[in-house]
C-alpha positions in Angstrom: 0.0 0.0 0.0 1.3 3.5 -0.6 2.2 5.6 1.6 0.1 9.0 2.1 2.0 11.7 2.3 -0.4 13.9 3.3 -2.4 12.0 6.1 -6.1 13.3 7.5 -4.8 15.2 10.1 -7.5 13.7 12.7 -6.4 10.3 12.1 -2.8 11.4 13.0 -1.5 11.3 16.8 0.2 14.3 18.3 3.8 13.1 18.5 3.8 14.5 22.8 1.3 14.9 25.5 0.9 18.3 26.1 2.8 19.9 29.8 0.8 19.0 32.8 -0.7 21.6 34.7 2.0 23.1 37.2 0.5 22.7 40.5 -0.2 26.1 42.8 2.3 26.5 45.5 0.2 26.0 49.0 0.9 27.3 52.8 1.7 24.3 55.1 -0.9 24.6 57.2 0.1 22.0 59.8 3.4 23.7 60.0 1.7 27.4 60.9 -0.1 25.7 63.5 2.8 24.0 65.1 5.2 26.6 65.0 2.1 28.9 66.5 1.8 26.4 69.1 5.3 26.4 70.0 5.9 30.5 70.2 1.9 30.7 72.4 4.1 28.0 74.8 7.0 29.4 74.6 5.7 33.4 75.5 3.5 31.6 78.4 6.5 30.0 79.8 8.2 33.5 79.5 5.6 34.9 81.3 5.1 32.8 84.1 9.1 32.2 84.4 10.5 36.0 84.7 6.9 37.4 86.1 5.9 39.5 83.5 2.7 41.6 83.8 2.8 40.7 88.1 2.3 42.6 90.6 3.5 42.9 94.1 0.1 42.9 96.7 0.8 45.1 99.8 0.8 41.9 101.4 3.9 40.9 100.6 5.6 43.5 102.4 3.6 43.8 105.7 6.0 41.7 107.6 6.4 41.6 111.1 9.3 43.2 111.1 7.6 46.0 109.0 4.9 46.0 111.4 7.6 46.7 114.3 9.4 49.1 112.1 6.0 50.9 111.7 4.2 51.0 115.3 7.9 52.5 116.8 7.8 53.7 120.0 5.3 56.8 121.7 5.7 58.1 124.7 2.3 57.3 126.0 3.3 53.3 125.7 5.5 53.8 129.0 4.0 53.9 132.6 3.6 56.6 134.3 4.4 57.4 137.9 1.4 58.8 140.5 1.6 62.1 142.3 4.5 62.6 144.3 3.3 61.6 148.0 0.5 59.3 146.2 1.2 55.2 146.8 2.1 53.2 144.0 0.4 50.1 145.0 -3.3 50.1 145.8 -4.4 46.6 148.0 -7.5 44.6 147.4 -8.4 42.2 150.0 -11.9 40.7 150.8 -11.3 39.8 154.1 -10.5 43.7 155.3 -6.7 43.5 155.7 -6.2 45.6 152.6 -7.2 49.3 151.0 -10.5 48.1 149.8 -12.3 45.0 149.4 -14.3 45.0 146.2 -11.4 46.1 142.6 -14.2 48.6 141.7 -14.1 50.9 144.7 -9.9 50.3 144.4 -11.0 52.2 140.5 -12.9 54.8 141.8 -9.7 55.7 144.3 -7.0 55.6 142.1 -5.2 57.8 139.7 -3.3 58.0 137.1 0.1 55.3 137.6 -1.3 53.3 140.1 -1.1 49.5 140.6 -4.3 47.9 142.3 -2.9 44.7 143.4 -5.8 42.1 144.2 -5.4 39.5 146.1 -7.2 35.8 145.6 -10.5 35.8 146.1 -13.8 35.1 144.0 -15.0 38.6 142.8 -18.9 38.7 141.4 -18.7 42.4 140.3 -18.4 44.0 137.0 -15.5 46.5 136.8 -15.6 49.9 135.2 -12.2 51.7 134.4 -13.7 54.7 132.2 -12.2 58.3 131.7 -9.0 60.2 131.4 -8.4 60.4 135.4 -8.1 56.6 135.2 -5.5 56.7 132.0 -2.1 54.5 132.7 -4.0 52.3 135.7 -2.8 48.7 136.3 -5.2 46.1 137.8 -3.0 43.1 138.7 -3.7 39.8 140.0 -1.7 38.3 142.6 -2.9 34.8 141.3 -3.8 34.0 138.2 -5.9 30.9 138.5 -6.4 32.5 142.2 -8.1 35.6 141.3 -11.3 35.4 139.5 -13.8 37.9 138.4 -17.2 35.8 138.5 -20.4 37.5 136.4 -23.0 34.5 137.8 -25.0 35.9 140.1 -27.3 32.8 140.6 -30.6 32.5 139.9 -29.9 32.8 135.8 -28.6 36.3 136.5 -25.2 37.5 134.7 -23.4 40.7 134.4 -21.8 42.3 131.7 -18.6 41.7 131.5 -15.5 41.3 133.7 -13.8 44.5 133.4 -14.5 46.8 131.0 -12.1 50.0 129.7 -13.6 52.8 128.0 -14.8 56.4 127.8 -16.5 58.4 130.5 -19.9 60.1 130.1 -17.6 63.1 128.6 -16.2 61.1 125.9 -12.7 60.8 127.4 -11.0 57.5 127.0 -8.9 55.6 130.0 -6.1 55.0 127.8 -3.0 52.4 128.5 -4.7 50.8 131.2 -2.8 47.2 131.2 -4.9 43.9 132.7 -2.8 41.4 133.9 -2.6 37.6 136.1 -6.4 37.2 136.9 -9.3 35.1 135.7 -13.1 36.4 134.5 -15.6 33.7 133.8 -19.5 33.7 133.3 -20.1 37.4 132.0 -22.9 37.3 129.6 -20.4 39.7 127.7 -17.4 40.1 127.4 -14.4 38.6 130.3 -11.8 41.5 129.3 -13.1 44.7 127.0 -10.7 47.7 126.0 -13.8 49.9 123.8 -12.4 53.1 121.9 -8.8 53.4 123.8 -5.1 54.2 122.7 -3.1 51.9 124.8 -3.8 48.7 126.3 -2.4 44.9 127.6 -3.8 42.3 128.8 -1.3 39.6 130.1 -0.8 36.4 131.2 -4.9 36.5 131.6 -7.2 33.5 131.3 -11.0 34.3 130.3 -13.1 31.2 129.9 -17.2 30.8 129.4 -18.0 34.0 129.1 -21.4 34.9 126.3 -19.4 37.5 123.8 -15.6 37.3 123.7 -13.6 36.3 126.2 -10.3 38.8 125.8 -11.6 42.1 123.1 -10.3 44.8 121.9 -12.7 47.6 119.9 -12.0 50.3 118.0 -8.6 50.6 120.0 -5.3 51.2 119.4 -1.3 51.0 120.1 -2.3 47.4 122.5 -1.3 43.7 123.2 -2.1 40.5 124.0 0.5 37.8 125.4 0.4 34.8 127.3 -3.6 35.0 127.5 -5.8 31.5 127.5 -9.4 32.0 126.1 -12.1 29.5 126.1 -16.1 28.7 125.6 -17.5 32.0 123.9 -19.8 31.8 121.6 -18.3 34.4 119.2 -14.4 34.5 119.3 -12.3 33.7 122.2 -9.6 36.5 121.2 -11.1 39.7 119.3 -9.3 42.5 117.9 -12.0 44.7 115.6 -12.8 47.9 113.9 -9.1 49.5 114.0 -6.8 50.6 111.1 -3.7 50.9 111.9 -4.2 48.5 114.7 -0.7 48.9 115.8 -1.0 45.6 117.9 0.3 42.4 119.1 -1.0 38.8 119.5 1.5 36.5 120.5 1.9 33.7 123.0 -1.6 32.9 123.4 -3.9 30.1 123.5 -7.8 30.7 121.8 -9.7 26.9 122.3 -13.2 25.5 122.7 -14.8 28.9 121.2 -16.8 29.3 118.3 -13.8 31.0 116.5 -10.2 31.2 117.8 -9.7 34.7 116.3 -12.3 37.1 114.5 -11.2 40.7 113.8 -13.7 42.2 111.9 -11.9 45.3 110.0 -9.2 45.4 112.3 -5.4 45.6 110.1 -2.3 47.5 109.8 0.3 46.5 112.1 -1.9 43.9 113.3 0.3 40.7 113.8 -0.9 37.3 114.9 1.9 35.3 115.9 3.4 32.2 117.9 0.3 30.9 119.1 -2.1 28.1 119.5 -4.9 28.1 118.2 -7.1 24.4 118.6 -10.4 22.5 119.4 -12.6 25.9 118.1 -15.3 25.5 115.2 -12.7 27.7 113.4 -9.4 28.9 114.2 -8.1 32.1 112.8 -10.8 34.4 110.9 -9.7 37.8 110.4 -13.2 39.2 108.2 -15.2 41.7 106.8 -18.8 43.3 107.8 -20.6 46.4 107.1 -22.2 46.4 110.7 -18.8 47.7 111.6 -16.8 50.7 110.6 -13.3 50.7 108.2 -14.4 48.0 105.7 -12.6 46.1 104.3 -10.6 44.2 106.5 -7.4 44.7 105.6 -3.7 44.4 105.8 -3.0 41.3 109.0 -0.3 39.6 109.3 -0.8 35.7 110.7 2.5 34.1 110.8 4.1 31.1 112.9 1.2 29.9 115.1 0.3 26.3 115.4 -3.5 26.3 114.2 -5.3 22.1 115.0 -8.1 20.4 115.3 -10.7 23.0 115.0 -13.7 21.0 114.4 -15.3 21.3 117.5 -19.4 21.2 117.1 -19.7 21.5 121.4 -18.7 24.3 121.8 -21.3 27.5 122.4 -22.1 29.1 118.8 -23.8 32.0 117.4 -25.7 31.0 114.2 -23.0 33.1 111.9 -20.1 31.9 113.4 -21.0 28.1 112.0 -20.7 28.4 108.2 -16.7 28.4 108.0 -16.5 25.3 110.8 -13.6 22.6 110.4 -11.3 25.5 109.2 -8.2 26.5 110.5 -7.2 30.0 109.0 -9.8 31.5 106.7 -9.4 34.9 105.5 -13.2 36.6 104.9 -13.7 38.8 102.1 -10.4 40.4 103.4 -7.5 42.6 101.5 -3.9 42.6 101.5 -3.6 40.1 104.8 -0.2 38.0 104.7 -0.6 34.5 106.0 3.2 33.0 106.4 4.9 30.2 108.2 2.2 28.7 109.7 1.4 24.7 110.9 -2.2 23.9 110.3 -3.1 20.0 111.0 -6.3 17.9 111.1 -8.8 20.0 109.7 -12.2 18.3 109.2 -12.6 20.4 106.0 -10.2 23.2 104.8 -6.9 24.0 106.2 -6.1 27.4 105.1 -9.4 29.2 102.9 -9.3 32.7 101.3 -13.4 33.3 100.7 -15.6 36.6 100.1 -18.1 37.6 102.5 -21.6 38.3 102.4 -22.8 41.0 105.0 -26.3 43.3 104.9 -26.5 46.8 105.3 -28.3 47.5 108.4 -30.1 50.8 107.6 -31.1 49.8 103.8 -30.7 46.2 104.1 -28.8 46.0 101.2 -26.6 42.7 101.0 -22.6 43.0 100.2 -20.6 40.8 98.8 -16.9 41.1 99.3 -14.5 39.6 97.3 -10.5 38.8 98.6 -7.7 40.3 96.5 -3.9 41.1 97.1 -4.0 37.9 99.9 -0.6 36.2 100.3 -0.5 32.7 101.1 3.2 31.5 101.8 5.8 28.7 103.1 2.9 27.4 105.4 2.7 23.6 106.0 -0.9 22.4 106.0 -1.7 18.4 106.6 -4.5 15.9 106.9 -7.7 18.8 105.9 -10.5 17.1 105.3 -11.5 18.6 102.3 -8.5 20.6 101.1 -5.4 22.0 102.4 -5.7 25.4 100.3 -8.6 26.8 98.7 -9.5 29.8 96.9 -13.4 30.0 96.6 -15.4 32.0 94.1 -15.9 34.8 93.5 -12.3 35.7 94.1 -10.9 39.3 93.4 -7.3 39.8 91.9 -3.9 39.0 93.5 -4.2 36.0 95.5 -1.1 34.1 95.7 -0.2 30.8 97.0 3.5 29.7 96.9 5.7 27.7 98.9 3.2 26.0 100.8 3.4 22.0 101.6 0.3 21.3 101.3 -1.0 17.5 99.2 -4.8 18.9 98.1 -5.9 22.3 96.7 -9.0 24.1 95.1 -8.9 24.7 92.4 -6.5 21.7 91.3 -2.9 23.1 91.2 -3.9 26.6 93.1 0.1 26.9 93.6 0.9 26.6 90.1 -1.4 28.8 88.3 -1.7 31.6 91.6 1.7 31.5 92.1 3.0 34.4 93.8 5.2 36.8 91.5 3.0 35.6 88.3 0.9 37.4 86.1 -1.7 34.0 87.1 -2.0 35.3 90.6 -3.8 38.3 88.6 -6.8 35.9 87.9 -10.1 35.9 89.7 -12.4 33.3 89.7 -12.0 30.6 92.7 -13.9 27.4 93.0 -17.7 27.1 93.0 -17.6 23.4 94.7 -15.8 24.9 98.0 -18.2 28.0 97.7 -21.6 25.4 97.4 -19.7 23.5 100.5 -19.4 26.2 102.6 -22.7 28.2 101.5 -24.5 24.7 102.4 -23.8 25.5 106.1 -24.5 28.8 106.0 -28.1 27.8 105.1 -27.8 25.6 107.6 -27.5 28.2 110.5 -29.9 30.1 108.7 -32.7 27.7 109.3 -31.7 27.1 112.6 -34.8 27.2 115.0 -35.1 30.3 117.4 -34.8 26.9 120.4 -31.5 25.3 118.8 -30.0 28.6 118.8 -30.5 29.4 122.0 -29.3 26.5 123.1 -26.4 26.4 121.3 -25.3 30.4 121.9 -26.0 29.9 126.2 -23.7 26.6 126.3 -21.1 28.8 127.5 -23.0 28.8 130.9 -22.5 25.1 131.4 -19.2 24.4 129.2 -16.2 23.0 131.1 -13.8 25.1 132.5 -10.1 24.8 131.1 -7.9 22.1 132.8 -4.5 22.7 132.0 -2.3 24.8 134.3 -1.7 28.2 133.2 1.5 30.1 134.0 0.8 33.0 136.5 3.1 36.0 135.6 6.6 35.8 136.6 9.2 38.0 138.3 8.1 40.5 141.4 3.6 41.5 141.4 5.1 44.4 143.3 7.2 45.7 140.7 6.5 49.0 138.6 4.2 49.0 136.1 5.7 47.6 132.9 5.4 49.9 129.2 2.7 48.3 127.1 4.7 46.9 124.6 6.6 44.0 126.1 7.1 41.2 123.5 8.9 40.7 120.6 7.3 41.1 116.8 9.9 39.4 115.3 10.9 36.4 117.3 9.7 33.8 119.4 7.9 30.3 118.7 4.8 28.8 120.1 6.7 26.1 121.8 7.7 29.0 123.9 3.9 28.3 125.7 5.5 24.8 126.4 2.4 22.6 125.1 3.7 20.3 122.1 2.1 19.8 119.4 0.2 16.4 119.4 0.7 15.3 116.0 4.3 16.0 115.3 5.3 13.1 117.4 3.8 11.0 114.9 5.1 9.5 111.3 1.8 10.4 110.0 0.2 13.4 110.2 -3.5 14.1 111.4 -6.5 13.3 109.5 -9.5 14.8 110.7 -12.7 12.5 110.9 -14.9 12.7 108.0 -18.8 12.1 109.3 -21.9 11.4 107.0 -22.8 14.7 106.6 -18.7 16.0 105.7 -18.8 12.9 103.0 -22.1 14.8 101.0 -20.3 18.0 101.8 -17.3 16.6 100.0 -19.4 15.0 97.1 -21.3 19.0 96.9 -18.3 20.2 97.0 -16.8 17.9 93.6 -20.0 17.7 91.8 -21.4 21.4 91.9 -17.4 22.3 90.5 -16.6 19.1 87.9 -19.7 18.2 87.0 -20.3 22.0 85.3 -16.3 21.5 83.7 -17.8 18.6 82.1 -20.7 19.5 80.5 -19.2 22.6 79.2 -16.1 20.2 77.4 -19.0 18.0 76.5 -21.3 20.8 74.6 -17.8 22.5 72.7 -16.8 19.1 71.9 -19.7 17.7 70.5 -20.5 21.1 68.7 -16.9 21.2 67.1 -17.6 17.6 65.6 -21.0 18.2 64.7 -19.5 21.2 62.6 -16.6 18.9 61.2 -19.2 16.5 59.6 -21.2 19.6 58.5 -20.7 19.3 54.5 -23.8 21.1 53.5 -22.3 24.3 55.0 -19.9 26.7 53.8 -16.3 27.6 55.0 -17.0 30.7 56.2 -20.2 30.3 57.9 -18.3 26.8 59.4 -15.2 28.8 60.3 -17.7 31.6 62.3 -19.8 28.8 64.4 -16.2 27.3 65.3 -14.9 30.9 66.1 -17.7 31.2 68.7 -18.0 27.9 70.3 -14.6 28.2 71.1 -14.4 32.0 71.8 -17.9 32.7 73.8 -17.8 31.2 76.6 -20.8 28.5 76.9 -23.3 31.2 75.2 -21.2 30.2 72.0 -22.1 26.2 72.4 -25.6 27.3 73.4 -26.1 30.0 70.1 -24.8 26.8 68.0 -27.4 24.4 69.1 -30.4 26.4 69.0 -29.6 28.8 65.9 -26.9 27.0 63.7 -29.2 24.3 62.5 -27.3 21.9 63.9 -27.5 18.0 62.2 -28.3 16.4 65.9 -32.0 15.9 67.0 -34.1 18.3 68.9 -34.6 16.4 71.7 -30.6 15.4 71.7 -30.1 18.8 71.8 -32.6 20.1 74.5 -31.3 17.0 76.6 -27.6 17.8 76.4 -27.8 21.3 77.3 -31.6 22.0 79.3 -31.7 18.7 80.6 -28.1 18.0 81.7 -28.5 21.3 83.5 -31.1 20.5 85.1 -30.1 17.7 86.8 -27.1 19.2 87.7 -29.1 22.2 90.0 -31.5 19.3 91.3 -28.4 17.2 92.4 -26.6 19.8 94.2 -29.7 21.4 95.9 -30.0 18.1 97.3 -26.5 17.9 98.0 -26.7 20.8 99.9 -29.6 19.7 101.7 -28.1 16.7 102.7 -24.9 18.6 103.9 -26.1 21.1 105.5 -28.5 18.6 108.2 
């Protein structure tokens, strides 16, 4: 067959393909996201490690030593000498062989820079030292144990308080009157009261079963307490309220079988609570916050070095608003700027050390208040065998809480000295956890429901609580000697093994664990459920959103992109928007179940929670 030089140019094959389409460089996406990854981890450790965007809290810096630095020295803290020709010592004796026979009429006689020495004796009177003419007075015991100031009067009849220091009818204060080596017991107030002074002591004094406080100190000034023993009030056995700067001293005392150990409602500034014990109360150390008195906030104490145990007490006398924080050694109450340092806190039935807001009410609108803690220091405390938690922060929290250094095994929230670590930009959070919070409101509805009988019985227990049974140490040295300045303890050193009582658990090669009853095991549950359980659901809704928009192919990018963008970014109003307006692929009823439902059952399970924990 010939060959066709000119061929049908469709039946002839190209000799070559034509070029392939070059592909369109692309972004490695998983790249971008890795090496963002890595620099987000990288500026977060850089953050956390060289304490960028911090702050130091005021509370870091209110040492002791600042404290002592900053109270100094006045010349009204030393005694004072009486008129020339005017005995220094004053005697009260009830059988006649002294100057007078009751302390009172000893009061009305003397003047400024006298010493009213009182012999042993059982004295039912209630002792008024009001008015500058009484200024720089020292009533001393000759006994401690041996010289009692007794407010029963028989027949359900109770005085006011042991001896009380105050103003006169002209509004002059008896200021630096020191207390010292005596005993007051069943005043339905107060054992020893210092109201509205600049200058006072109280030493080496034991106040036990008394219906207020058993050793107070109001709206005063420039004052301390040493070597003290309070026991069986209802409110606090040690009380140091409405004073800023308190420029005062707690140290070598002993606070037990009382509601509280400590209260000091809006009392700070030089205010330092040290070497101490501080055991056997329904709480232990609770400086606070409350409209009903003046200077709100609390503010600005300094609790360091005391050993604080076994405050779980539920025999002891109580008013119905010193019960909520119970099984608590050191809570901090809507305070600011407090420093809580080098403390032992053992066997607490529930937390160890707490830093909680406070709710108070107005009393001339009856507006309610919450207070939120900020700028609180927690440090280089050791805290063993809490019941519920060694550390916790509960919501609402303000800024600045810091927790460092601290040897403590639990915390709320988990890892509370990682991401409030002092010197962080974390410690500027706020937040807190809502499980402690349910736990601990559960008990303040609790004493709210409390019958008008149960309270009453449980606030007049002080008349028939046991007296104390260990052996106090009278004061030492001469009871004739001058009268001693009002500062007479260190700020700075010291330790409560000073007060020669050992501590009962360090003996052991395990540490206390408090009991946990029925009612502490649903407080414990409250306390887990009302604070994971709402963690889960929330990782539940973004999760199952996020896949439910994965598998989405009848929607476009961008709209898919913009649902992602706000599940992730809003806060559970994002998850919530999806399911009802993003015409989500999952059923109606799965939808409504998973968020309404879930909820539901999550509010009816921890109102009987609390129910349960509060009986």
């Amino acid at each position: 067959m010939a060959h066709d030089p000119f061929p049908d140019a469709a039946s002839v094959a190209p000799a070559t393909a034509p070029p392939a389409e070059r592909p369109s460089p692309r972004f490695n996406l998983d790249l971008i996201f890795s090496l963002g990854v890595a620099v987000m981890l990288a500026a977060l450790i850089a953050i956390y490690t060289t304490g960028f965007g911090a702050v130091t809290p005021i509370s870091q810096s209110i040492t002791a030593q600042a404290a002592a630095t900053n109270v100094g020295t006045d010349p009204s803290d030393n005694a004072v000498s009486p008129p020339a020709g005017t005995p220094l010592i004053i005697h009260v004796r009830q059988d006649g062989t002294g100057d007078f026979t009751t302390i009172q009429a000893a009061v009305d006689h003397a003047v400024s820079g006298q010493i009213i020495l009182i012999a042993p004796g059982v004295y039912h009177e209630a002792v008024r030292v009001k008015g500058a003419a009484k200024s720089h007075l020292t009533l001393r015991g000759m006994d401690r144990t041996g010289v009692i100031l007794d407010g029963n009067m028989g027949n359900g009849t109770y005085l006011p308080d042991g001896v009380y220091v105050g103003v006169d009818d002209h509004g002059t204060p008896a200021n630096d009157v020191v207390i010292e080596n005596m005993t007051a017991r069943y005043y339905v107030g107060n054992g020893f009261y210092w109201n509205g002074v600049h200058g006072y002591r109280g030493s080496y004094l034991t106040a036990y079963d008394n219906g207020d406080y058993g050793i107070y100190a109001f709206a005063s000034t420039r004052g301390q307490f040493d070597h003290d023993l309070a026991s069986g009030s209802p409110d606090s056995g040690i009380y140091i309220g409405q004073c800023f700067p308190c420029d005062a001293l707690v140290t070598h005392v002993i606070s037990e079988n009382s509601a509280l150990g400590y209260s000091g409602t809006n009392a700070g500034g030089n205010l330092v609570l040290r070497d101490s014990i501080w055991r056997y109360n329904g709480t232990g150390i609770a400086p606070n916050t409350l409209v009903t008195e003046k200077l709100y906030p609390q503010h600005q104490v300094t609790i360091v070095d005391n050993l604080v145990y076994a405050n779980n007490n539920e025999q002891v006398p109580f008013k119905a608003l010193e019960y909520p924080p119970f099984g608590s050694g050191i809570v901090s109450a809507g305070g600011v700027d407090n420093l809580i340092a080098q403390n032992v806190v053992e066997g607490q039935e529930n937390f160890g050390i707490m830093v909680v807001g406070n709710i108070d009410q107005y009393p001339d609108t009856g507006a309610y208040s919450l207070w939120t803690p900020h700028g609180v220091t927690v440090r280089d405390n050791t805290i063993t065998g809490s019941g519920i938690a060694d550390l916790a922060l509960l919501l609402p929290a303000g800024p600045d809480n810091c927790f460092s250094g601290n040897h403590a095994t639990r915390t709320l929230p988990a890892l509370l000295q990682q991401t409030n670590a002092c010197g962080t930009i974390g410690a500027r959070l706020t937040g807190g956890d809502l499980g402690a919070f349910m736990q601990l409101f559960s008990r303040f509805v609790n004493a709210s429901s409390w019958s008008n009988a149960r309270a009453t019985g449980l606030l007049t227990r002080w008349q028939t609580f046991p007296a104390p049974t260990e052996a106090q140490p009278g004061m030492p040295g001469d009871l004739t000697a001058p009268v001693r300045p009002i500062f007479t303890e260190s700020w700075t050193s010291g330790s409560y093994a000073d007060l020669g009582i050992a501590d009962p658990h360090a003996t052991n090669s395990t540490k206390a664990v408090a009991s946990v009853g029925l009612t502490s095991l649903f407080a414990i549950l409250l306390g887990f459920y009302s604070y994971l359980l709402p963690i889960a659901l929330y990782a539940a809704w973004v999760g199952i959103a996020l896949w439910d928009l994965a598998r989405r192919d009848d929607m476009k990018s961008g709209a898919r992109y913009g649902w992602m963008a706000a599940v992730v970014g809003i806060p559970i109003l994002g998850a919530i928007a999806y399911y009802i307006l993003g015409k989500s692929s999952l059923t109606r009823g799965f939808r409504w179940m998973m968020v309404g439902g879930s909820l539901a059952i999550w509010l009816v399970a921890t109102g009987v929670l609390m129910w349960a924990s509060s009986l």
